[in-house]
TORMARRO-236278 format. One line per field, with one value per residue (C-alpha): z, y, x negated; residue in one letter. Coordinates in nm, 2 decimals, decimal comma, always signed. Layout:
BEGIN
Z = [Z|...] $
Y = [Y|...] $
X = [X|...] $
r = [A|...] $
This chain:
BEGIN
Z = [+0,00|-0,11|+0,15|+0,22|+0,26|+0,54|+0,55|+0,85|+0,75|+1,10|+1,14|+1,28|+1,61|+1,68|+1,74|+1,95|+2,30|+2,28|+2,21|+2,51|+2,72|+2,54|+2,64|+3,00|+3,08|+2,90|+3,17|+3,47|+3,48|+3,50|+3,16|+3,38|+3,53|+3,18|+3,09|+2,68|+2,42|+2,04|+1,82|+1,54|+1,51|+1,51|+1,90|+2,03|+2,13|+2,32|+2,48|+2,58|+2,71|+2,95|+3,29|+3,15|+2,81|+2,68|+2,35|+2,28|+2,17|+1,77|+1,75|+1,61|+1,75|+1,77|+2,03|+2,21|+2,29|+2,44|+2,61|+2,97|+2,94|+2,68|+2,64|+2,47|+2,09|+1,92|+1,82|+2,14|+2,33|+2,49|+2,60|+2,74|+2,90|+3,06|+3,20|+3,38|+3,52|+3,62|+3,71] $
Y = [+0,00|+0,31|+0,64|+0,73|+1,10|+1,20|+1,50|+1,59|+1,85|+2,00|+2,36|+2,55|+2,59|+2,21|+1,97|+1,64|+1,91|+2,06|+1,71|+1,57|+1,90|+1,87|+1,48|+1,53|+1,79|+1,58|+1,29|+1,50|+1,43|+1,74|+1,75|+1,74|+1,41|+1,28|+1,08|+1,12|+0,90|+1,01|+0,98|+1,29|+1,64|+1,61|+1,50|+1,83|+2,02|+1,71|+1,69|+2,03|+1,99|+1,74|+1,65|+1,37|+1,38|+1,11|+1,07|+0,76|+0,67|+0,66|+1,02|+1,29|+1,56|+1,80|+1,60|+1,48|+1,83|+1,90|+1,58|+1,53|+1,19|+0,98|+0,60|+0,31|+0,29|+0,15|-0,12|-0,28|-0,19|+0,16|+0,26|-0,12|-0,09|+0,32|+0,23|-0,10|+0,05|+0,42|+0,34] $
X = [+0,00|-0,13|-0,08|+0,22|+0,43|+0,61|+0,83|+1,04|+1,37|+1,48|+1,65|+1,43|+1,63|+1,58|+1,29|+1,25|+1,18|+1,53|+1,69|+1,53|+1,66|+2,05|+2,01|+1,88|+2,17|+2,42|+2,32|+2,29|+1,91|+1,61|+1,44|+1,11|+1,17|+1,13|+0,85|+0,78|+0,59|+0,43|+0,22|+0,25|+0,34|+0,71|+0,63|+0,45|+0,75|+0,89|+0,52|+0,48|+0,83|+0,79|+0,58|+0,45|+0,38|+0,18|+0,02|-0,05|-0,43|-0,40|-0,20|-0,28|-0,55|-0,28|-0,07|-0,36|-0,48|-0,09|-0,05|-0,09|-0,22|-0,34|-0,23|-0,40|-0,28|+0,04|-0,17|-0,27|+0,10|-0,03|+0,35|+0,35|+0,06|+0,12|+0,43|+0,31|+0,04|+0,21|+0,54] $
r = [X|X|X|X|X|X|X|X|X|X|X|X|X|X|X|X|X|X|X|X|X|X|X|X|X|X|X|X|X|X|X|X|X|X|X|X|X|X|X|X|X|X|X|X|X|X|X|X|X|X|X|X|X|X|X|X|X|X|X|X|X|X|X|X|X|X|X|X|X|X|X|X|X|X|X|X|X|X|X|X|X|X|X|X|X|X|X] $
């Protein structure tokens, strides 16, 4: 398989950070007592967003430099492996 092309098309009023705040409020929850996972752009918001935004080790420099922890990659279970060990 050659490389591939991925285009996100989002108003410019949402991203994956205000979903996670419409979500939390919709469940009665506090936005900051949500623990996020990603691996590309299309994650930042969501990371900035949370208390415990984790990029996980194969993403992008871009949501590494945002996250508050980093995980081990996709490849070898990394969300698997944070939320054994952290929670």
């Amino acid at each position: 398989m050659q490389g591939r092309i991925l285009i996100d098309v989002l108003d410019q009023s949402v991203n994956k950070g205000t979903g996670i705040y419409f979500l939390a409020k919709y469940l009665g929850v506090e936005p900051e007592d949500i623990v996020t996972f990603g691996d590309n752009n299309n994650d930042v918001e969501m990371t900035i967003q949370s208390s415990c935004g984790v990029a996980v080790g194969n993403a992008v420099p871009r949501l590494k430099e945002v996250a508050k922890d980093i995980a081990d990659s996709i490849d070898n279970n990394g969300v698997g492996k944070y939320i054994r060990e952290n929670f």
